[in-house]
MARLOMAR-824595 format. One line per 10 residues: number of its first residue (from 1); for each residue x, y, z of N, C-alpha, C. Coordinates in steps of 0.2 Angstrom, whole numbers, plus 5000, padded with zeros to 4 digits. Example, Ala and Ser with C-alpha at 12.3 -4.5 7.8 and 13.67 -1.06 7.14 Angstrom:
<pazas>
1> 5066 4972 5039 5062 4978 5039 5066 4984 5039  5064 4989 5035 5068 4995 5036 5064 5000 5039
</pazas>
This chain:
<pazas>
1> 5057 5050 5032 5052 5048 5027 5048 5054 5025  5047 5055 5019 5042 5061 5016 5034 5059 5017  5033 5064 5023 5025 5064 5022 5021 5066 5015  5013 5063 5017 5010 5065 5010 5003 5063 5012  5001 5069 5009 4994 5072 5009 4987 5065 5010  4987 5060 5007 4985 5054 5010 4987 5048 5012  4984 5043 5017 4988 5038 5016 4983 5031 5019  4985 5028 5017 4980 5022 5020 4984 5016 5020  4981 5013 5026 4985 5009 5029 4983 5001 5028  4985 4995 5024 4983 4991 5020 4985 4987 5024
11> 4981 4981 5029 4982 4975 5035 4980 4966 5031  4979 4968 5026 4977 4962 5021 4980 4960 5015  4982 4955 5013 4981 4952 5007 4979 4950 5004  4981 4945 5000 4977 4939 4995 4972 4936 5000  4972 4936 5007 4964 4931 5009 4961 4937 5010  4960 4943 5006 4953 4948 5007 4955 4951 5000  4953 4950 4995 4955 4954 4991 4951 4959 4989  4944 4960 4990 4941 4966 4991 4944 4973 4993  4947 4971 5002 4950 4975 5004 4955 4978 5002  4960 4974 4998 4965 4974 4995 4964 4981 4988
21> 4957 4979 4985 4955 4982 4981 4952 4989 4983  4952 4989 4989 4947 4996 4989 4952 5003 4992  4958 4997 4996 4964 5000 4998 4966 5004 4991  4969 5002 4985 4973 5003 4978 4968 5007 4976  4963 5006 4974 4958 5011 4972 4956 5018 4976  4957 5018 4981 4957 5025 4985 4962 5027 4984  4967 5024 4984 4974 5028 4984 4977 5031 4977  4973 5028 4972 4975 5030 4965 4969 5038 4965  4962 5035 4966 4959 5042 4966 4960 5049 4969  4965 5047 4975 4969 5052 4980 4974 5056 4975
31> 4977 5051 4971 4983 5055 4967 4979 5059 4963  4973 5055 4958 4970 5058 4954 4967 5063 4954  4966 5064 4960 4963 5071 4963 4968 5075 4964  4975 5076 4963 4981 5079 4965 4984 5079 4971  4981 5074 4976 4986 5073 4984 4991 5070 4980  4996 5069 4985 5002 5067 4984 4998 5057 4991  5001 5054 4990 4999 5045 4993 5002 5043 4994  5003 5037 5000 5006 5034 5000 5003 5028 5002  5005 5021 5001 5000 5014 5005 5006 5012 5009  5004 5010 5015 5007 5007 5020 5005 5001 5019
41> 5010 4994 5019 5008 4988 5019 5008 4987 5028  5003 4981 5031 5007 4982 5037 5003 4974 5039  5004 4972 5045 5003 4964 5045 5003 4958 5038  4996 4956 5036 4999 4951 5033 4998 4955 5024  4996 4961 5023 4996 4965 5020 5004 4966 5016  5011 4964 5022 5018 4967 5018 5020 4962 5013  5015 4954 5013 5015 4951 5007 5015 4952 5001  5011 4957 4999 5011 4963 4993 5015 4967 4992  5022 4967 4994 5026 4971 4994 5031 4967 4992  5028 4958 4988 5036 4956 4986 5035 4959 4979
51> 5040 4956 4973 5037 4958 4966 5032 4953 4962  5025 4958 4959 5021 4954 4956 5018 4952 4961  5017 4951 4967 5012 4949 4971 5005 4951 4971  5004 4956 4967 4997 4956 4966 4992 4954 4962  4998 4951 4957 4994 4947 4948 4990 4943 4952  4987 4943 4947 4975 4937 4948 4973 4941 4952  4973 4946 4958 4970 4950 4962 4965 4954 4956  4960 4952 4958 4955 4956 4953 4946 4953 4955  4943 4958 4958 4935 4955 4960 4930 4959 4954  4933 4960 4951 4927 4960 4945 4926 4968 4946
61> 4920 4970 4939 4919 4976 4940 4912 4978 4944  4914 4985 4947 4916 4992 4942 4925 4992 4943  4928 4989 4949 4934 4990 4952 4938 4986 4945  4944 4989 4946 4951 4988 4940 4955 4983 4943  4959 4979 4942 4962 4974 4943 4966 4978 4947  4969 4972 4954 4974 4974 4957 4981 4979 4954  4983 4973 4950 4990 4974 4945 4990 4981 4942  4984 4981 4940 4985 4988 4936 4982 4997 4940  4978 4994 4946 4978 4999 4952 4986 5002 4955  4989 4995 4956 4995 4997 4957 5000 5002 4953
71> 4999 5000 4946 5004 5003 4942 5003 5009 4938  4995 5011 4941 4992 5018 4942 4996 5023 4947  4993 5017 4952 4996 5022 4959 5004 5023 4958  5009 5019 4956 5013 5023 4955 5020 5026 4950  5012 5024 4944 5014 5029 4938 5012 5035 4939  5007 5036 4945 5006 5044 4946 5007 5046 4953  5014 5043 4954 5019 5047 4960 5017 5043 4968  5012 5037 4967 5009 5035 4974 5018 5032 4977  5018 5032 4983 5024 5026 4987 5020 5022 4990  5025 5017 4991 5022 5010 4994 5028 5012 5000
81> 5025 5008 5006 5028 5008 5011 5027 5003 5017  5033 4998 5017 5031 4992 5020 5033 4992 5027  5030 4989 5033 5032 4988 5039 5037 4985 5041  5040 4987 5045 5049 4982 5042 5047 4977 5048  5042 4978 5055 5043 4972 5061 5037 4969 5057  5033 4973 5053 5026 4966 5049 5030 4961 5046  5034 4964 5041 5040 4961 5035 5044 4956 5041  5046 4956 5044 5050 4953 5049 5047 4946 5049  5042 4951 5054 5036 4944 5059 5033 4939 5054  5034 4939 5046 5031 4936 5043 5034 4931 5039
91> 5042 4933 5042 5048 4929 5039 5050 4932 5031  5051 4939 5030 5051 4941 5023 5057 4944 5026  5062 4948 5020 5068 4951 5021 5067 4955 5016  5072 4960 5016 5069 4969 5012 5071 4966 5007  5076 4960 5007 5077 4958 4998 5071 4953 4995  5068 4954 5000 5058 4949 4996 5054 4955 4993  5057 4960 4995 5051 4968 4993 5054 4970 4985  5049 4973 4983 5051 4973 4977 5054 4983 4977  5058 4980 4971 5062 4990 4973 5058 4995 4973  5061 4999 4974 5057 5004 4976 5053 5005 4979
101> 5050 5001 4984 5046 5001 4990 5052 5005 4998  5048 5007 5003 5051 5008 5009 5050 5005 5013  5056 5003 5016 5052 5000 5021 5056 5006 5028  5048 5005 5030 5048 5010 5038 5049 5006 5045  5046 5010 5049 5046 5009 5054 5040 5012 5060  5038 5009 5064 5031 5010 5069 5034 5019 5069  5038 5022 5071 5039 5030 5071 5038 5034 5065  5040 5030 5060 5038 5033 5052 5032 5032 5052  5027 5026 5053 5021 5026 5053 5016 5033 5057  5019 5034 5061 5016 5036 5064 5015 5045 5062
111> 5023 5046 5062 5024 5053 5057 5022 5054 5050  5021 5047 5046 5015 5049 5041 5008 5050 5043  5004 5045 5046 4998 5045 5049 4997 5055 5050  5000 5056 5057 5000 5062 5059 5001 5067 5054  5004 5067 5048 5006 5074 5046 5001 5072 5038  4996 5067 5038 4992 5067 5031 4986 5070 5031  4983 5074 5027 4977 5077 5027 4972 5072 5028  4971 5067 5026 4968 5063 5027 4972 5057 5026  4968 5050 5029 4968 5042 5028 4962 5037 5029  4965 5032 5025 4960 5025 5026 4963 5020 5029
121> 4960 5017 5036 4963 5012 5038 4959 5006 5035  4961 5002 5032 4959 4995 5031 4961 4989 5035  4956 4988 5037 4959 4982 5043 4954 4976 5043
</pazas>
């Protein structure tokens, strides 16, 4: 797995969509600023890693709607990266994730964590 420069670690879904919101927003401002990102989906957070799962997500402003946080983040290069024993435990399968996502592993986590200039843990 390619490390990168930030990375935040997203524990939530659709029953917090705040958090969900602040996870995408930081990680769009990280690319924006020229790190390179990644978001890790992990507990019930790898829900958002089927396709479309974050349409309606949106708590109003100043913050941008989920849907189109995301297609910032990886219109400007962010990865998603989903926890494959969260994905498991939850009853989902890598064919429930939508393409181009990754799915890791607790050692990948760990090697991104470790090798990013910074992160946000949302829990």
């Amino acid at each position: 797995m390619q490390t990168t420069d930030f990375v935040a670690t997203l524990f939530d879904g659709h029953g917090n969509p705040d958090k969900v919101t602040v996870a995408f927003t930081m990680a769009v401002n990280a690319l924006k600023k020229g790190h390179s990102a990644t978001l890790i989906l992990m507990a019930e957070g790898v829900t958002l890693g089927k396709p479309k799962a974050t349409e309606g997500m949106d708590i109003g402003a100043p913050f941008e709607p989920v849907p189109t946080l995301l297609a910032s983040f990886l219109e400007l290069g962010g990865r998603v990266a989903i926890c494959k024993s969260c994905m498991l435990h939850n009853g989902l399968q890598e064919s429930d994730m939508a393409p181009g996502y990754d799915i890791i592993t607790a050692p990948d986590v760990i090697d991104l964590l470790m090798a990013a200039k910074g992160s946000l843990q949302v829990t």
